[in-house]
C-alpha positions in Angstrom: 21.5 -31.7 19.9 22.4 -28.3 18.2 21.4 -26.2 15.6 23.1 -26.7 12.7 24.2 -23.1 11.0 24.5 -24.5 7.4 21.3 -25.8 7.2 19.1 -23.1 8.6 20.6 -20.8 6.3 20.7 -22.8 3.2 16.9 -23.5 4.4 16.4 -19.6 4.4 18.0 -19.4 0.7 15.5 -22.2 -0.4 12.5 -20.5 1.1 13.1 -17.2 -0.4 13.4 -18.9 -4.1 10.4 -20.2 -3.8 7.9 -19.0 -5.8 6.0 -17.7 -2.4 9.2 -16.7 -1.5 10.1 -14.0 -4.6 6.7 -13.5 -4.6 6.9 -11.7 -1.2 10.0 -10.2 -2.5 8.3 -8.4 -5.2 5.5 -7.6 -2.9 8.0 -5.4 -0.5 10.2 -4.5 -3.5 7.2 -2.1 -4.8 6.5 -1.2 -1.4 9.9 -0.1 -0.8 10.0 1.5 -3.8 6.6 3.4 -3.1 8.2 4.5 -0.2 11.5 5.9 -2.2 9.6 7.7 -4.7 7.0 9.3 -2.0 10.5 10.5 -0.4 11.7 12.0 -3.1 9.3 13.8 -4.5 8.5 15.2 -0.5 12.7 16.4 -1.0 12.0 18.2 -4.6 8.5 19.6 -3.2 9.6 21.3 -0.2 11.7 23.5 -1.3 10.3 24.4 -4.4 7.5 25.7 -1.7 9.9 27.4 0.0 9.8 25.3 3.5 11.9 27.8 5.6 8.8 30.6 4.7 7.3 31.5 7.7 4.0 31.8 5.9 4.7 28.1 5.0 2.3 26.5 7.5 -0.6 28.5 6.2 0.1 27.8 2.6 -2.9 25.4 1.8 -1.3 24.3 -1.1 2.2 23.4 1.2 -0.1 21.4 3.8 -2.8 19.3 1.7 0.4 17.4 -0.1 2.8 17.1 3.4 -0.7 15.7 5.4 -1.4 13.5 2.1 2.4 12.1 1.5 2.3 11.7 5.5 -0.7 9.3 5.6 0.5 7.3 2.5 3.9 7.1 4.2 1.8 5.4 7.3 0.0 3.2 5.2 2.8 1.7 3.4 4.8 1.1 7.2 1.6 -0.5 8.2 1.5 -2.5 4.6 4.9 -3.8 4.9 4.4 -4.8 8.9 1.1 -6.9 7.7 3.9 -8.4 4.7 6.3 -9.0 7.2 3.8 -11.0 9.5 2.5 -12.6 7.1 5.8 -14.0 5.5 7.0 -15.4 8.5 3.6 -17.4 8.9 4.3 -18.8 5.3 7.8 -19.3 6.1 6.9 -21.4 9.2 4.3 -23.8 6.9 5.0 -26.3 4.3 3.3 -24.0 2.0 5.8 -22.9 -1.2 3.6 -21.5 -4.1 1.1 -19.6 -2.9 0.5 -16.9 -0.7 -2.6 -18.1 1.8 -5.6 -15.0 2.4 -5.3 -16.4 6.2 -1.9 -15.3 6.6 -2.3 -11.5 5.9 -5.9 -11.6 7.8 -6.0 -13.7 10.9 -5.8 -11.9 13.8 -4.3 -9.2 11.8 -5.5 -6.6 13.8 -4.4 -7.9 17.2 -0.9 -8.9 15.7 0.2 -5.6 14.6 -0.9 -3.8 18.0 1.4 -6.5 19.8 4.3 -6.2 17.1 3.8 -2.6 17.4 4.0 -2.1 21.2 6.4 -5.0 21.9 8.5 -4.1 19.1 9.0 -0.7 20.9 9.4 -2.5 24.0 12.1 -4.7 22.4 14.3 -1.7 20.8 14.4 0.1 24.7 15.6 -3.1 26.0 17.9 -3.7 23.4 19.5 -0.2 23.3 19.7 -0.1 26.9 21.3 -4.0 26.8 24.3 -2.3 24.0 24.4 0.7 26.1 25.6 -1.5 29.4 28.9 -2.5 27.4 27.3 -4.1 24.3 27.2 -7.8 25.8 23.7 -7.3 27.3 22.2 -5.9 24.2 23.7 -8.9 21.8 22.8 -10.9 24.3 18.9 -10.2 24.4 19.0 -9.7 20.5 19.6 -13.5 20.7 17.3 -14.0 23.6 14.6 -12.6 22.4 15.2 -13.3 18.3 11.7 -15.2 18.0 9.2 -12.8 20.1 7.6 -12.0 16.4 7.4 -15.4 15.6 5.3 -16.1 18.7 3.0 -13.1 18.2 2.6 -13.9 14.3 2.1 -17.5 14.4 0.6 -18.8 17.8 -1.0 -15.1 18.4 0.5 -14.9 21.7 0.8 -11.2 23.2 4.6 -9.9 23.1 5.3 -10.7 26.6 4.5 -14.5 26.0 6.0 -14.0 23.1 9.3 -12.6 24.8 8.8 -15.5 27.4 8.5 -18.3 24.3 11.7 -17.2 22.6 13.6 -17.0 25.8 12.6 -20.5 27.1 13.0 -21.7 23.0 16.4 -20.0 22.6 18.1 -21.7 25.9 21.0 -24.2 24.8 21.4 -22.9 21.4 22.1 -18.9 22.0 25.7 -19.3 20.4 24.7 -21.2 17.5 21.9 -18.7 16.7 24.6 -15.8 17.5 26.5 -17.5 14.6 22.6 -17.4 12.0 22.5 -13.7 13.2 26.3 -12.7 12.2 25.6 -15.0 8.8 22.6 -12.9 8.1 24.0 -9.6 8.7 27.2 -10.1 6.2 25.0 -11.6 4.1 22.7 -8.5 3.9 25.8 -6.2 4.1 27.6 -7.6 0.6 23.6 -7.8 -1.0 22.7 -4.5 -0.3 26.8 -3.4 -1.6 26.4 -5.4 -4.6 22.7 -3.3 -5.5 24.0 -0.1 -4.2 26.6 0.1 -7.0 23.3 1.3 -8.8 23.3 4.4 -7.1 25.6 5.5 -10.3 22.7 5.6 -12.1 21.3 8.4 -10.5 19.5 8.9 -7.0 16.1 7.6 -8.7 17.1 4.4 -10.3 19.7 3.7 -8.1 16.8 3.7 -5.4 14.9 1.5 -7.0 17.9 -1.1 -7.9 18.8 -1.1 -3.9 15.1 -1.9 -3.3 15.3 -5.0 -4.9 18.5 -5.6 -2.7 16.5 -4.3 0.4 13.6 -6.7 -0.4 15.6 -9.6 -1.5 17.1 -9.3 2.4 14.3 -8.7 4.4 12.5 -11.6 2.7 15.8 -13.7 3.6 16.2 -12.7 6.8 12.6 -13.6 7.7 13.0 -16.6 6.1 16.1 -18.2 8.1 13.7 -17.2 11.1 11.1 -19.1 10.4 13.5 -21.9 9.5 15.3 -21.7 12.7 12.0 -21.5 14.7 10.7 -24.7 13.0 13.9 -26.4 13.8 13.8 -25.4 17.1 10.2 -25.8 18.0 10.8 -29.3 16.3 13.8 -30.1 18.6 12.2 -28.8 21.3 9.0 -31.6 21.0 11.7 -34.1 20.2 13.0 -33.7 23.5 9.7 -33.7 25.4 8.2 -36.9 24.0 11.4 -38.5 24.7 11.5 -37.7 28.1 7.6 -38.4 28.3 9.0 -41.8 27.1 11.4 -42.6 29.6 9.4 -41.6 32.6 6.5 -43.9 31.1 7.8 -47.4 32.0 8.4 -46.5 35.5 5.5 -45.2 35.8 3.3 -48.4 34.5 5.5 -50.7 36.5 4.3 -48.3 39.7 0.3 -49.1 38.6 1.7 -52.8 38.0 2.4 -53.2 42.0 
C-alpha cells in the first residue's frame, strides 16, 4: 500500500483552512512581521549611529538598543519554534477549531532543547549528505522528514526520533520525495505571487510576503502531519494484520 500524493496534499490544504489552521497562520504572520520590522529598524539605526565609529562599542546609547533588539530577535525565534511545535501536534489530532493550551505547554521545555540540538544535528548531516554529490543529502531529507514529528508529538529525544522516521519512512521514500518537491513549488509560486508586493516599498512589501511566508510554513507543517498520520496509520494496519495471520497458527499449536 502507498502513499497517495494527492491526498496528503489536498489533506495539508484542508488543514491549513481550518479555522485552527489560519489561526496559526496569523499567529506566525505577526511574528514574522515582528521580526521584519525589528530588522529594519536595526538597518535605519545603525547607521544613523554611525556603526563603522570606533567609539561605537562604547556608545551607551549604540549598545542598550543592539542588546535589546538582540534579545527580542531571540524571543521571537524561540516564539515561532514553540508555534511550529505546537502546530504539528494540532495538525496530527482531529482537532480543527481551536488551538489546545496542551499543545504549546507539554513538555515544552524538553521539546525545544531536542528540536534545537537535533535540528543542528540534522542540517550537518544534511549538508554533508548534498555535499557527497547531492544524492545522500536528498536522500536523508527524505529519511529523516518526520524526526520533529517524533520529538513534538510522542516526546521522544531526536535520535529516537531520527530512528522513528527512518523505520516510518521505509517503502514510501519516493512517494514522499514526490510531497516534498509538491511542497517546495508550492511555496516557491506563493511566496512569488506575495513578493510582487515588494513594489510597494521595502516595509509593506515585507509585511505582504509575511502573510505568503506564514501561509507556507503553516502548509508545509500541515502536509506533515497529514503524511505522518497516514503513515503511522498504515503502519498499525500492517501490524495487526500480520498479528492476525500468525494467530490461527498459533491457537491450533495450544489446540494439540
Amino acid at each position: 500500500m502507498s502513499l497517495k500524493i494527492t491526498q496528503i496534499l489536498r489533506s495539508g490544504v484542508d488543514r491549513t483552512r481550518e479555522r485552527n489552521g489560519l489561526l496559526l497562520v496569523g499567529i506566525l504572520f505577526v511574528l514574522s512581521a515582528v521580526s521584519s520590522l525589528l530588522g529594519a529598524g536595526i538597518a535605519r539605526y545603525v547607521p544613523e549611529q554611525g556603526f563603522a565609529s570606533p567609539d561605537a562599542a562604547a556608545d551607551a546609547l549604540f549598545a542598550l538598543p543592539a542588546v535589546g533588539a538582540g534579545v527580542l530577535s531571540l524571543v521571537l525565534a524561540f516564539a515561532s519554534l514553540v508555534v511550529s511545535i505546537a502546530a504539528i501536534r494540532v495538525f496530527v489530532s482531529d482537532e480543527t477549531e481551536r488551538l489546545p493550551r496542551e499543545a504549546f505547554t507539554r513538555r515544552m521545555g524538553w521539546v525545544v532543547l531536542n528540536a534545537i540540538v537535533g535540528g543542528v544535528v540534522f542540517g550537518i548531516a544534511v549538508a554533508a549528505g548534498f555535499a557527497l554529490l547531492i544524492v545522500p543529502g536528498v536522500f536523508l531529507l527524505v529519511t529523516l522528514a518526520f524526526w520533529t514529528v517524533f520529538v513534538a508529538v510522542e516526546d521522544r529525544n531526536f535520535l529516537d526520533g531520527f530512528r522513528g522516521s527512518w523505520r516510518l519512512t521505509k517503502g514510501h521514500r519516493f512517494s514522499l520525495l514526490g510531497i516534498g518537491v509538491a511542497v517546495m513549488l508550492a511555496t516557491v509560486v506563493v511566496q512569488a505571487v506575495f513578493g510582487i508586493g515588494m513594489v510597494a516599498g521595502p516595509l509593506l512589501g515585507g509585511l505582504i510576503a509575511a502573510v505568503g511566508s506564514a501561509i507556507t510554513s503553516v502548509f508545509s507543517v500541515a502536509v506533515l502531519a497529514s503524511a505522518y498520520t497516514e503513515l503511522t496509520a498504515m503502519e498499525a494496519d500492517e501490524t495487526l494484520g500480520f498479528e492476525e495471520e500468525q494467530s490461527p497458527s498459533t491457537s491450533g499449536r495450544e489446540a494439540i
